[in-house]
C-alpha positions in Angstrom: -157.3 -191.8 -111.2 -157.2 -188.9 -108.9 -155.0 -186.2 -108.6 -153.2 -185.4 -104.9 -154.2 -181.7 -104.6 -151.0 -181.4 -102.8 -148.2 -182.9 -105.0 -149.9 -183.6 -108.4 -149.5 -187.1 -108.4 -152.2 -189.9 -109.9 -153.5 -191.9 -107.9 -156.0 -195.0 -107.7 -159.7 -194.1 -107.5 -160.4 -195.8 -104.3 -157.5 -194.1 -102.3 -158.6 -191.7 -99.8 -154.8 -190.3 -99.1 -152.4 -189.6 -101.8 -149.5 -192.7 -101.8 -146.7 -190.2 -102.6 -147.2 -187.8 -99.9 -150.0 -188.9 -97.2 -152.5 -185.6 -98.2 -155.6 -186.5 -98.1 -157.4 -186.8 -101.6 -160.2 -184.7 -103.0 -163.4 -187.0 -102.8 -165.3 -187.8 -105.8 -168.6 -186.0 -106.5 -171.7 -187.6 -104.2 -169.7 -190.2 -101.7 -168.8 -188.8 -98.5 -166.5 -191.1 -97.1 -167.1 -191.7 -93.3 -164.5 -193.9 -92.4 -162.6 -194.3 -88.9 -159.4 -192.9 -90.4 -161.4 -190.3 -92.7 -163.0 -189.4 -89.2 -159.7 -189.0 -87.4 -158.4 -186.8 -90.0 -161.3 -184.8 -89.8 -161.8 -184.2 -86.1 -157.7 -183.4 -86.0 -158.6 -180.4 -88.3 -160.8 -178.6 -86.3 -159.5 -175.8 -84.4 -160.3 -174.4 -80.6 -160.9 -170.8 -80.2 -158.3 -169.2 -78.6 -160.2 -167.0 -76.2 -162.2 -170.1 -74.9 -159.0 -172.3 -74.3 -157.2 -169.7 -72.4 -160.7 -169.5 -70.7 -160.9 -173.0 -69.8 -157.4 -173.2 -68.5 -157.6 -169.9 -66.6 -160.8 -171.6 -65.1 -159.1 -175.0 -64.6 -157.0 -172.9 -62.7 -158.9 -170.8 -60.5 -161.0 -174.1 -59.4 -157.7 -175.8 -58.6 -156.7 -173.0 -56.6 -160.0 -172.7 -54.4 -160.1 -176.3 -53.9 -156.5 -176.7 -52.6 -156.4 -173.0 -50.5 -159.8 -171.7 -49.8 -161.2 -175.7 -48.9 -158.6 -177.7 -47.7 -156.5 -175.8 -46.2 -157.9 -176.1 -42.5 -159.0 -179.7 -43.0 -154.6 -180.8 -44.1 -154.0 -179.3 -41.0 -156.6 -180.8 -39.1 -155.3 -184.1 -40.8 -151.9 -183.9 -40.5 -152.7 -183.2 -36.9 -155.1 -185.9 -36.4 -152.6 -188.2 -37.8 -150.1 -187.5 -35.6 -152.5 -188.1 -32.7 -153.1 -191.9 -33.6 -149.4 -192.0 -34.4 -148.9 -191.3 -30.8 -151.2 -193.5 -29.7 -149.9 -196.5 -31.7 -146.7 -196.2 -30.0 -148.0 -198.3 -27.2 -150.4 -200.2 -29.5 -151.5 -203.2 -28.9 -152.1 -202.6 -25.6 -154.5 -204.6 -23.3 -157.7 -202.4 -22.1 -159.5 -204.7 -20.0 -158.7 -208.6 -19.6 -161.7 -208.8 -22.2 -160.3 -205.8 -24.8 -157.2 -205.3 -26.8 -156.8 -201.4 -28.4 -154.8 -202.8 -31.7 -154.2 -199.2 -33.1 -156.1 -195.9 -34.2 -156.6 -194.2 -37.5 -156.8 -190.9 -38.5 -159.2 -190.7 -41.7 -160.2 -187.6 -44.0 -162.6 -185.2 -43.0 -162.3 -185.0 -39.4 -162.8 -189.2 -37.9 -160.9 -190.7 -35.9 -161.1 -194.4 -35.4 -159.9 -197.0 -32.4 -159.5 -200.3 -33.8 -160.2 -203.2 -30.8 -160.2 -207.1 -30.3 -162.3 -208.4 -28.0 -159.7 -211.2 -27.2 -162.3 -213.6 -26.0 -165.4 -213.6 -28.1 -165.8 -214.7 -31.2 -168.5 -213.6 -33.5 -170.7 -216.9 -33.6 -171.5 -216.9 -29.9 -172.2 -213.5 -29.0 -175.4 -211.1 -30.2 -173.5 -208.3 -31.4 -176.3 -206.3 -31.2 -177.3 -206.8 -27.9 -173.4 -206.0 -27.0 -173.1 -202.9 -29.2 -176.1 -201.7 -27.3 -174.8 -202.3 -23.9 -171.6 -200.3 -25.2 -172.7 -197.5 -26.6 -173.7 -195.4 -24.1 -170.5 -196.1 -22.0 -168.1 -194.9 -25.2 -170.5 -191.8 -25.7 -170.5 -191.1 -22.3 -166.7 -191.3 -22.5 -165.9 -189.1 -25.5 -168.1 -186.5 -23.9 -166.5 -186.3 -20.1 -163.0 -188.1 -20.3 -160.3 -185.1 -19.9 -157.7 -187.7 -22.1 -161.1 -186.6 -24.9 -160.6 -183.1 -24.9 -158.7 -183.0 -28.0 -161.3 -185.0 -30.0 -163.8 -182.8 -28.3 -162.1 -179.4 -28.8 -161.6 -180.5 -32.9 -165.2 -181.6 -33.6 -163.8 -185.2 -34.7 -166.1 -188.2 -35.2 -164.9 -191.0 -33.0 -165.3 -194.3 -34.7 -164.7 -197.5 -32.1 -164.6 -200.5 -34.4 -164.8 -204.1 -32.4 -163.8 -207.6 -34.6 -163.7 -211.2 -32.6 -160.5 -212.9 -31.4 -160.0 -214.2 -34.9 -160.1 -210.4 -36.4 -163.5 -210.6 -38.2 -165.5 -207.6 -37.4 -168.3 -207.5 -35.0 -169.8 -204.2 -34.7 -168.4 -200.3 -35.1 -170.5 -197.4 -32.7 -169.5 -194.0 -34.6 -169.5 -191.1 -32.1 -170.6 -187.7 -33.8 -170.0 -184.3 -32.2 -173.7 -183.6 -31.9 -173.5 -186.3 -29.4 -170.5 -185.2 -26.9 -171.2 -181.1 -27.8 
C-alpha cells in the first residue's frame, strides 16, 4: 500500500494518484513512471518565468503593431482604393469590347494587382493556339496600360494589370500580367 502524501490515505501499490483525493502518489524506489497521464501532470507543473512571458507578449505585441501600422497601412488604403475602382467598373460589367470580347468584371487583389476578367465569346479553347494569340495580344495591352489616359490611375499607383482570357464556355485560355517596369 502507499500512502497519499496529501491526505494520508492507503492506497493500492499500482496507483499512480491517490483514489480519495486525485494527488498524485509518491513513486516507489527505482520505477519512474512515464505514462501519458504521468506526463501530462508533469508538464502542467512546470512554471514560465515571469520576466520572459511578459517578454514574449510585450514582443507579440510590438510585431503586431508594426505589421498592422508601420506595413500595411499604405497597402489597406491602396486596397480599399483599388477595390473600389473594379467596383466601379463592374457597374457596367459584362459589357461587350469588341464583337469578338466580353469584359465580364475586374478584381482588385492584395498587394497592388488588378485584374480584367474577359470571354472571348467566340473561341473556344480546342481550336485556337493560345499561344500564338497571347502573343499577338500582348504588346497591344502593354502598349495600352502605358499610353491610354482611362490608365492613368493604374499607372500613377504602380499596380500590376492582370488581363485574364477563358473560351466561350468559361475555361481559361491564357492571362498576360502587366508589371509597372513595363508601362514606367
Amino acid at each position: 500500500m502507499i500512502p497519499c502524501n496529501k491526505c494520508g490515505e492507503s492506497n493500492r501499490d499500482n496507483a499512480k494518484f491517490c483514489m480519495y483525493c486525485g494527488y498524485e502518489l509518491p513513486k516507489k524506489e527505482g520505477t519512474v513512471s512515464t505514462t501519458p497521464e504521468t506526463l501530462l501532470v508533469k508538464s502542467k507543473r512546470k512554471k514560465i518565468n515571469p520576466p520572459v512571458l511578459i517578454g514574449l507578449i510585450v514582443g507579440l505585441g510590438v510585431i503586431v503593431f508594426i505589421q498592422q501600422f508601420v506595413f500595411k497601412s499604405s497597402n489597406t488604403t491602396l486596397d480599399k482604393a483599388m477595390m473600389e475602382y473594379a467596383g466601379e467598373i463592374n457597374k457596367s460589367c459584362p459589357v461587350m469590347i469588341d464583337s469578338e470580347t466580353r469584359l465580364d468584371n475586374v478584381m482588385a487583389f492584395p498587394d497592388n494587382i488588378c485584374q480584367y476578367t474577359y470571354t472571348l465569346v467566340n473561341m473556344e479553347k480546342n481550336t485556337v493556339d493560345t499561344l500564338q494569340l497571347k502573343n499577338s495580344v500582348e504588346p497591344n495591352i502593354v502598349n495600352f496600360v502605358r499610353t491610354n489616359p482611362q490608365m492613368k490611375y493604374i499607372r500613377d499607383k504602380s499596380v500590376t494589370v492582370n488581363y485574364y482570357y477563358k473560351d466561350k464556355k468559361g475555361i481559361y485560355l491564357f492571362m498576360i500580367s502587366v508589371k509597372p517596369d513595363q508601362y514606367q
